[in-house]
C-alpha positions as CSV (number, residue, x, y, z in Angstrom):
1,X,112.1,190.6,34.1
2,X,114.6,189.8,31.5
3,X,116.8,187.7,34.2
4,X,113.2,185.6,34.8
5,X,112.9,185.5,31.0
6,X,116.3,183.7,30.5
7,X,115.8,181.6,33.5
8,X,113.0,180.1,32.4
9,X,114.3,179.6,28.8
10,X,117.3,177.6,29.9
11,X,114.9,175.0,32.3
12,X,112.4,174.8,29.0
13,X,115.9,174.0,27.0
14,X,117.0,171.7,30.2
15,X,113.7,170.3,30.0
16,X,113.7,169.6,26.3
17,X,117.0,168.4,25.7
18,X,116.1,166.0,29.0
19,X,113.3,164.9,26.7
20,X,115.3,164.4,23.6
21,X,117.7,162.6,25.6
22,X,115.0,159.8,27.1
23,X,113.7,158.9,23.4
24,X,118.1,159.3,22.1
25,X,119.9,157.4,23.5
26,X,123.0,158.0,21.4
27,X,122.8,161.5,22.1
28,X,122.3,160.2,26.1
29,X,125.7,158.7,25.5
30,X,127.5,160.9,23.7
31,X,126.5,163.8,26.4
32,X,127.4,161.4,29.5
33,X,130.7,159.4,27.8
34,X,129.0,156.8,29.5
35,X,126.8,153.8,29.0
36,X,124.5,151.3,31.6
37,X,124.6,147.5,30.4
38,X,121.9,145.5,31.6
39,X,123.5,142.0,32.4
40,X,122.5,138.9,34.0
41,X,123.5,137.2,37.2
42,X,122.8,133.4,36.0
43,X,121.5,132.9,33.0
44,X,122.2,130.5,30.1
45,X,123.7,133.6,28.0
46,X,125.3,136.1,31.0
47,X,126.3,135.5,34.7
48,X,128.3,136.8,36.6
49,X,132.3,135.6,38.4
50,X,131.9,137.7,41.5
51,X,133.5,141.1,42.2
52,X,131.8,142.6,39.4
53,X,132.7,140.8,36.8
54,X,130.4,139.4,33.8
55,X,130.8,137.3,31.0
56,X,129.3,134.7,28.8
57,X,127.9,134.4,24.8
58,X,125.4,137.2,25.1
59,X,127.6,139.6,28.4
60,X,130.9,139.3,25.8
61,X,128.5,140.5,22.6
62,X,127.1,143.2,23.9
63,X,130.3,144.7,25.2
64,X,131.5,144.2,21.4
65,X,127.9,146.3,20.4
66,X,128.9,148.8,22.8
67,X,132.5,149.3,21.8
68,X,131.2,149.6,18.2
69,X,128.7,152.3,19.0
70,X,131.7,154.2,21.1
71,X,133.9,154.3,17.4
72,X,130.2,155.3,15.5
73,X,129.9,158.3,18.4
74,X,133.8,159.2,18.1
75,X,134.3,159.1,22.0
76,X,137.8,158.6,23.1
77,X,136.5,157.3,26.5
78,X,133.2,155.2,27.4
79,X,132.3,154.0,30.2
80,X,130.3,150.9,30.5
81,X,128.4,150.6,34.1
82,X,127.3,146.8,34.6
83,X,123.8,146.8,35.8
84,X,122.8,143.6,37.0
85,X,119.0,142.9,36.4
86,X,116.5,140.2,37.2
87,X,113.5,138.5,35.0
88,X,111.0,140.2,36.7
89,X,112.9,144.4,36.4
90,X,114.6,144.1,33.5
91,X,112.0,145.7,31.4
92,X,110.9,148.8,34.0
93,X,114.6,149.3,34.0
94,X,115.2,149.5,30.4
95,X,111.8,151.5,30.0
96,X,112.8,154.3,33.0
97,X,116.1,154.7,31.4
98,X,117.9,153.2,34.5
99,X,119.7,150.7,31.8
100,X,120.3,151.4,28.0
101,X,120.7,148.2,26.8
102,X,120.2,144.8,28.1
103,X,122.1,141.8,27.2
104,X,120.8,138.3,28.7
105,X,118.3,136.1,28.1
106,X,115.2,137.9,27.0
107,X,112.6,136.9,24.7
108,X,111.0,138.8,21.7
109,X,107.5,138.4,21.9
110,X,104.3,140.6,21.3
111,X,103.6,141.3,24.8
112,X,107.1,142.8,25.5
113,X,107.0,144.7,22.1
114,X,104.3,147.2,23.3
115,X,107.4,148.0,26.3
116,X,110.3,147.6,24.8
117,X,112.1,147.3,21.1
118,X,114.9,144.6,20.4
119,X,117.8,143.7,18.9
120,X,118.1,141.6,15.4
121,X,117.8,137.9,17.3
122,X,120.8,136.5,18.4
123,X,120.0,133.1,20.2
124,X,117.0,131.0,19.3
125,X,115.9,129.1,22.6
126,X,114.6,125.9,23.4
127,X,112.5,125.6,26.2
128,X,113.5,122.4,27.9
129,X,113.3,120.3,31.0
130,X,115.7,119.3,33.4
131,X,115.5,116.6,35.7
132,X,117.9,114.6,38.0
133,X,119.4,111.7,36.0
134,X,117.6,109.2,38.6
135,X,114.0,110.5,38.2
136,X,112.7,108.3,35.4
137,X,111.4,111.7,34.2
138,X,111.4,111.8,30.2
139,X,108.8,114.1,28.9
140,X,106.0,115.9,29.9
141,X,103.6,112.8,30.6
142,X,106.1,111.8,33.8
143,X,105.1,115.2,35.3
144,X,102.0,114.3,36.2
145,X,102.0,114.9,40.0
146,X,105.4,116.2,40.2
147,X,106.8,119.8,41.8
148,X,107.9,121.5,39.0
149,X,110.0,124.8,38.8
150,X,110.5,127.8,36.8
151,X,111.6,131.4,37.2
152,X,109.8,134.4,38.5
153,X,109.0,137.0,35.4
154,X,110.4,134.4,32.5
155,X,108.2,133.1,29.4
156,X,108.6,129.2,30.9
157,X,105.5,130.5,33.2
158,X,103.0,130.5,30.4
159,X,104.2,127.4,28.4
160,X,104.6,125.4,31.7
161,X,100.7,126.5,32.0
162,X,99.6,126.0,28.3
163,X,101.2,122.4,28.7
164,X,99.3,122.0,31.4
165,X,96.3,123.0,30.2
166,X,96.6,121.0,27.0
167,X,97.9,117.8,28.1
168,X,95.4,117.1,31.5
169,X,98.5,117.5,33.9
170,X,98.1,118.0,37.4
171,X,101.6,119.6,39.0
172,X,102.6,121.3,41.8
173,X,104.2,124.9,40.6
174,X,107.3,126.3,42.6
175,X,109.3,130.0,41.3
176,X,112.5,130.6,41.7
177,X,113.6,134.3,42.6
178,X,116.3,133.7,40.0
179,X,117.8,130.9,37.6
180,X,120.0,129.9,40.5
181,X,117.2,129.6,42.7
182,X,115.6,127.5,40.3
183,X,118.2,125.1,40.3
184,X,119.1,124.9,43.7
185,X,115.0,124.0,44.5
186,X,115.7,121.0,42.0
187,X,119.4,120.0,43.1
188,X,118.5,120.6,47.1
189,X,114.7,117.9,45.9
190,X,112.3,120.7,46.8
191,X,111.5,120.6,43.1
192,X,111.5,117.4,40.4
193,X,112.3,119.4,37.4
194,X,113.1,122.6,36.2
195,X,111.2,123.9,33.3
196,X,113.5,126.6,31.8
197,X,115.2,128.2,28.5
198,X,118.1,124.8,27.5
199,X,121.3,127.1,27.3
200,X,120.0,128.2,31.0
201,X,119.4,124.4,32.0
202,X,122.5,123.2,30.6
203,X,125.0,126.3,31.7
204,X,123.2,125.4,35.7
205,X,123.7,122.0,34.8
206,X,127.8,122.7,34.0
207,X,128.1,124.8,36.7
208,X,127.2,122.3,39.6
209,X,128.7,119.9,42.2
210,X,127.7,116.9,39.8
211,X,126.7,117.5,36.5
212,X,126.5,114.2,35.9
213,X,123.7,113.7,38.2
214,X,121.3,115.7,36.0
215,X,120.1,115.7,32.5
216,X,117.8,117.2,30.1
217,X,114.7,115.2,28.9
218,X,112.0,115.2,26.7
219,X,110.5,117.7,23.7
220,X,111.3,121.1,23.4
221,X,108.5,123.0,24.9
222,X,108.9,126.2,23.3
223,X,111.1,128.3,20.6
224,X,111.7,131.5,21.3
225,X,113.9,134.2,20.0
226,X,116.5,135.5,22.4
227,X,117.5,139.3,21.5
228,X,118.6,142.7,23.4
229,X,116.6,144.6,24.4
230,X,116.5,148.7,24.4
231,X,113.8,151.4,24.8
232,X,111.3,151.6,22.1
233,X,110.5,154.5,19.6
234,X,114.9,155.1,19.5
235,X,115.6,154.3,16.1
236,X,118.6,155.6,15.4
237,X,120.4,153.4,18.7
238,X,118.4,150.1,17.0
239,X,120.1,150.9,14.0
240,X,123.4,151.0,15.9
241,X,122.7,148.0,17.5
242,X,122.1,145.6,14.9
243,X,125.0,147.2,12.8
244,X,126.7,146.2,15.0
245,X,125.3,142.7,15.6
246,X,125.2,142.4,11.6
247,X,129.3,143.2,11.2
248,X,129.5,140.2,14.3
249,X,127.8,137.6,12.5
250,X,129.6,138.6,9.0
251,X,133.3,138.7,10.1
252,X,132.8,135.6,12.2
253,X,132.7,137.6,15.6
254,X,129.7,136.0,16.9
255,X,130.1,132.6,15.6
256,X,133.6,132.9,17.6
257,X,131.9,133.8,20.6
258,X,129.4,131.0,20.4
259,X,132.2,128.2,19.9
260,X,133.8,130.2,23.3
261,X,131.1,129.9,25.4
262,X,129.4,127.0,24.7
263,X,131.8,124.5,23.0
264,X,135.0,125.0,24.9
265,X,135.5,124.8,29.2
266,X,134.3,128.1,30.7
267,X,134.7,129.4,34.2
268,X,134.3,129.5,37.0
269,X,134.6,125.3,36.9
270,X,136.2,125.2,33.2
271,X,133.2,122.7,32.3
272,X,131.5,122.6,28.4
273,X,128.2,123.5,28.1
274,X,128.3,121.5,24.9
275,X,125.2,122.9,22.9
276,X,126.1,123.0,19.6
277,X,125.0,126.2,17.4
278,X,120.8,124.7,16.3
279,X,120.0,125.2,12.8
280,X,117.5,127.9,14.2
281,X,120.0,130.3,15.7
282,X,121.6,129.3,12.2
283,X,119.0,130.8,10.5
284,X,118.8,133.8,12.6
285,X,122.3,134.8,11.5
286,X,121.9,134.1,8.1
287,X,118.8,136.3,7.6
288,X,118.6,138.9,10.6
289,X,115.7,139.6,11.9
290,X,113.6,140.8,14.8
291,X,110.4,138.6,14.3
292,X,108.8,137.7,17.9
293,X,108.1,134.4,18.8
294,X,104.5,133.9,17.8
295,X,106.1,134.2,14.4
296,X,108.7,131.1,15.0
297,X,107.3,127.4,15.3
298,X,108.2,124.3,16.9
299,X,109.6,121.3,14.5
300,X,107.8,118.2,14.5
């Protein structure tokens, strides 16, 4: 009877510290010496090289979160396992605990709040549009007609839709599985612009045969704030987090990584993005916050 007893003590304490675990991440951490990294494949922010390996503005910051939160836990050792995700899983994998923090290009609005919490922002986007240089495309009243294309599971679905709505257009709407996908619909003519985040545009744009064969047109779209993202009702791992992201933007870290990314050549083609840091991402250092994107509005 006793033997039973104790059995079924230790599954309850299993059970509960399992439980204490999936709302603690620290403590998930701490217990495993390891961490999963949610990273993106070809975004604006994050892609990857091959074999493995990922870098970029937002890839680069979160490993320097994630080394920061190793010293706060006093782990000799941490691994970091780089989890690739996609706009359309990244949230059900940060939710189910398959990733523990993801790092790419995801925006803070209200909708994804009620899933997921997030980071202090760290990127203000633009959403833009990018056409081939030959298209006579410069705004939204040349895509009247037109194929247009935007990725699977990203915010650019709804704006494309609102402009829509609001300015009378009639288009043709393609979806990329991916960023890449995107681009290659617009580079290959299946598509006569890409409607998409500018850093994602402009990193595609940098990373073609012939960037000089495309170019971003016309009025931003959209602002949206750009944050990572991690399971909600975890306070203690926010807090970490945006330490962390607070001590990056103070000692220059961040502002660093921003001039490395997107002013300077990167690989794999060692091309510039050339986007220089906006007075909104500006502002998002100098005051950190985690406000969502109704709460940001476009300039005139």
């Amino acid at each position: 009877m006793k033997k039973h007893l104790m059995v079924a003590a230790i599954s309850v304490l299993a059970a509960g510290t399992a439980f204490a675990q999936a709302n603690d991440t620290l403590a998930k951490i701490k217990s495993s010496g390891a961490v999963t990294f949610g990273v993106r494949e070809s975004s604006g922010l994050g892609y990857t090289l091959g074999n493995g390996k990922y870098v970029g503005f937002h890839t680069e910051m979160g490993e320097n979160i994630l080394h920061d939160v190793q010293k706060q836990l006093g782990l000799a050792k941490m691994e970091i396992k780089y989890q690739p995700v996609t706009s359309q899983n990244r949230i059900p994998l940060v939710q189910n605990g398959t990733v523990d923090i993801e790092c790419g290009s995801t925006t803070n609005n209200l909708a994804r709040q009620k899933d997921a919490a997030f980071a202090y922002t760290t990127y203000v986007e633009e959403v833009r549009i990018a056409v081939k240089a030959n298209s006579g495309i410069t705004g939204i009243k040349d895509l009247n007609g037109k194929t247009l294309v935007t990725t699977t599971g990203t915010t650019s679905v709804q704006t494309l839709r609102k402009n829509k709505r609001a300015d009378g257009l009639t288009f043709k709407e393609v979806m990329g599985k991916d960023h890449a996908d995107s681009f290659l619909m617009l580079e290959t003519g299946r598509a006569d612009a890409f409607i998409m985040d500018g850093s994602i545009l402009a990193a595609n744009i940098s990373k073609s045969k012939a960037p000089s064969e495309y170019k971003i047109v016309g009025e931003v779209l959209s602002v949206e704030p750009i944050a990572c993202m991690l399971r909600k009702d975890d306070p203690a791992f926010k807090k970490a987090v945006d330490d962390s992201i607070a001590r990056q933007i103070k000692d220059g870290t961040l502002a660093k990584l921003y001039d490395k990314w997107f002013m300077q050549p990167i690989p794999p083609n060692n091309v510039k993005i050339g986007l220089p840091l906006s007075a909104a991402t500006k502002a998002a250092w100098d005051a950190p916050n985690d406000k969502p994107m109704e709460e940001y509005k476009i300039a005139d």
